[in-house]
C-alpha positions as CSV (number, residue, x, y, z in Angstrom):
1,X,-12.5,-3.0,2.8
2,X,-9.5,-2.7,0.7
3,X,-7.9,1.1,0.9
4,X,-5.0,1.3,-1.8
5,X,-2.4,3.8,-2.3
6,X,-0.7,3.4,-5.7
7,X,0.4,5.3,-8.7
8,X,-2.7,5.8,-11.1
9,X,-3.6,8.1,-13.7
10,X,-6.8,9.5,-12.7
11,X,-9.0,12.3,-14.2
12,X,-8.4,15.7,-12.4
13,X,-11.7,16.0,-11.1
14,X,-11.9,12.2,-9.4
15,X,-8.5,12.1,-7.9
16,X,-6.3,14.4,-5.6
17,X,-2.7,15.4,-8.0
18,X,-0.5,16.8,-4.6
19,X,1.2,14.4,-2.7
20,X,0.2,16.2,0.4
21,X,-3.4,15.8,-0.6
22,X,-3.2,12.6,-1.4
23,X,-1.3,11.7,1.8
24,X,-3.7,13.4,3.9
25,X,-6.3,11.9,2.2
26,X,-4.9,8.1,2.7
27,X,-4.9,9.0,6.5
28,X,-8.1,10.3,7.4
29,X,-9.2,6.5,5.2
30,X,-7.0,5.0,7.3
31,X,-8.5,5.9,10.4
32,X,-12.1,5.5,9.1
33,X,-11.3,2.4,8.0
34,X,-9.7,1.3,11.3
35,X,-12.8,2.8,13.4
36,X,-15.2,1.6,11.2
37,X,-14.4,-1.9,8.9
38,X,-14.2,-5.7,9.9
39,X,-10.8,-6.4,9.1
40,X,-9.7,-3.7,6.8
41,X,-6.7,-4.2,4.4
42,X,-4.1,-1.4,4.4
43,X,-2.5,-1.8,0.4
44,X,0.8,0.0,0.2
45,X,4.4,0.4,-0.1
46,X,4.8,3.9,1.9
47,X,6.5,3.2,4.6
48,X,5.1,6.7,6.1
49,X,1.4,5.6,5.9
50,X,2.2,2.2,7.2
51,X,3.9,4.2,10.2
52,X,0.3,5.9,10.5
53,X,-1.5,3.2,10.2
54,X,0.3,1.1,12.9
55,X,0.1,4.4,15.2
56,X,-3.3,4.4,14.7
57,X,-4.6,0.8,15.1
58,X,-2.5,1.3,18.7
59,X,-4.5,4.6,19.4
60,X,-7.7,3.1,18.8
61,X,-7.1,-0.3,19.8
62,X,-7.5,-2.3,17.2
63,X,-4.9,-5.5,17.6
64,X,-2.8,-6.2,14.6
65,X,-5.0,-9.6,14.0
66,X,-8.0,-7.2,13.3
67,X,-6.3,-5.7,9.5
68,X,-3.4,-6.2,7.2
69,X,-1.0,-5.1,5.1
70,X,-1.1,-5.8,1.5
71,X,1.9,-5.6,-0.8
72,X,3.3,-6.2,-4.0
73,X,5.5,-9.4,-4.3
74,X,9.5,-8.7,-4.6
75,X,8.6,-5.0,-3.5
76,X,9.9,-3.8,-0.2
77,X,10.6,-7.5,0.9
78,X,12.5,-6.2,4.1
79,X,9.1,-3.9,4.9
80,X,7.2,-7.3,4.6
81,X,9.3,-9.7,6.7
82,X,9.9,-6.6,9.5
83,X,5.6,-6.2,9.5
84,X,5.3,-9.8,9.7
85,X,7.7,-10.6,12.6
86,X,6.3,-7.6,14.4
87,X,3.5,-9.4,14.4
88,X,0.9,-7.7,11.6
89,X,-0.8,-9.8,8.9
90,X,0.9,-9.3,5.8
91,X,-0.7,-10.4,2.3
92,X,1.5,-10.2,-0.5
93,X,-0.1,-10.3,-3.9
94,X,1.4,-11.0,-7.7
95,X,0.0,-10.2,-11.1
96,X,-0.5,-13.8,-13.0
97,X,-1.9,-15.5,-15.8
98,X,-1.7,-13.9,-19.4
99,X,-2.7,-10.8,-18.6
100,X,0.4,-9.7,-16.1
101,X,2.3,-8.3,-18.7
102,X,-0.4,-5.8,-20.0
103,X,-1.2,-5.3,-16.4
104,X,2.9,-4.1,-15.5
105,X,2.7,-2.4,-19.4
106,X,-0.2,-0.1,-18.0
107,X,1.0,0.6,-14.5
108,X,4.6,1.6,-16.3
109,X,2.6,3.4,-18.7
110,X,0.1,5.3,-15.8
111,X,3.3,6.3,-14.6
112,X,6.5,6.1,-15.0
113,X,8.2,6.6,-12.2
114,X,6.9,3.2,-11.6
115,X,9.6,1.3,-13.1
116,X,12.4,3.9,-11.2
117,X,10.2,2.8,-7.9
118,X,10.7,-0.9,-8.7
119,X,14.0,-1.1,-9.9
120,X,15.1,0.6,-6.6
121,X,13.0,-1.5,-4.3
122,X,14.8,-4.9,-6.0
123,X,18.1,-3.2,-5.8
124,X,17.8,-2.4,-2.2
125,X,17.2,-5.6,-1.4
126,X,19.6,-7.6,0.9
């Protein structure tokens, strides 16, 4: 099982449009899919889920071998190397091939605040 959290423009009647909600949401999956999947992946950049998600594998005992992280290449590089040398599985994925620039067109496009999010990861990069 692969659980995402990103930034999509989804029809108001599929998706949750709070924060809160959608937070609260990404939780309870996380736990479900802790409890529940052979090795689930855990995609996302939120540091505050990834908190959750690490507090929960350790409540339910599930090692960090038995899930990963997933993130976006050149995003939250210091978030990837700290998971990694705390000893969680960390997959890091990039958009290639000709389609990458229509696929970073439509996620600026989805939303915005996409290209503020990524500018500010690679700037707070050491």
């Amino acid at each position: 099982m692969r659980l995402v959290k990103g930034a999509y423009a989804e029809p108001r009647a599929t998706a949750y449009r709070k924060k809160a909600e959608v937070d609260a949401a990404f939780a309870r999956l996380i736990r479900t899919a802790l409890a529940d999947s052979d090795h689930p992946a855990i995609a996302t950049h939120d540091e505050h889920m990834i908190e959750l998600a690490r507090r929960a594998a350790l409540e339910s005992g599930v090692t960090p071998d038995r899930f990963e992280f997933e993130m976006l290449y050149g995003v939250r590089r210091d978030l990837q190397t700290a998971l990694a040398e705390a000893g969680y599985r960390v997959r890091v994925y990039i958009p290639f091939g000709r389609q990458w620039f229509p696929y970073f067109m439509r996620r600026l496009g989805e939303r915005p605040a996409n290209l503020a999010f990524a500018i500010r990861s690679v700037l707070s990069e050491n």
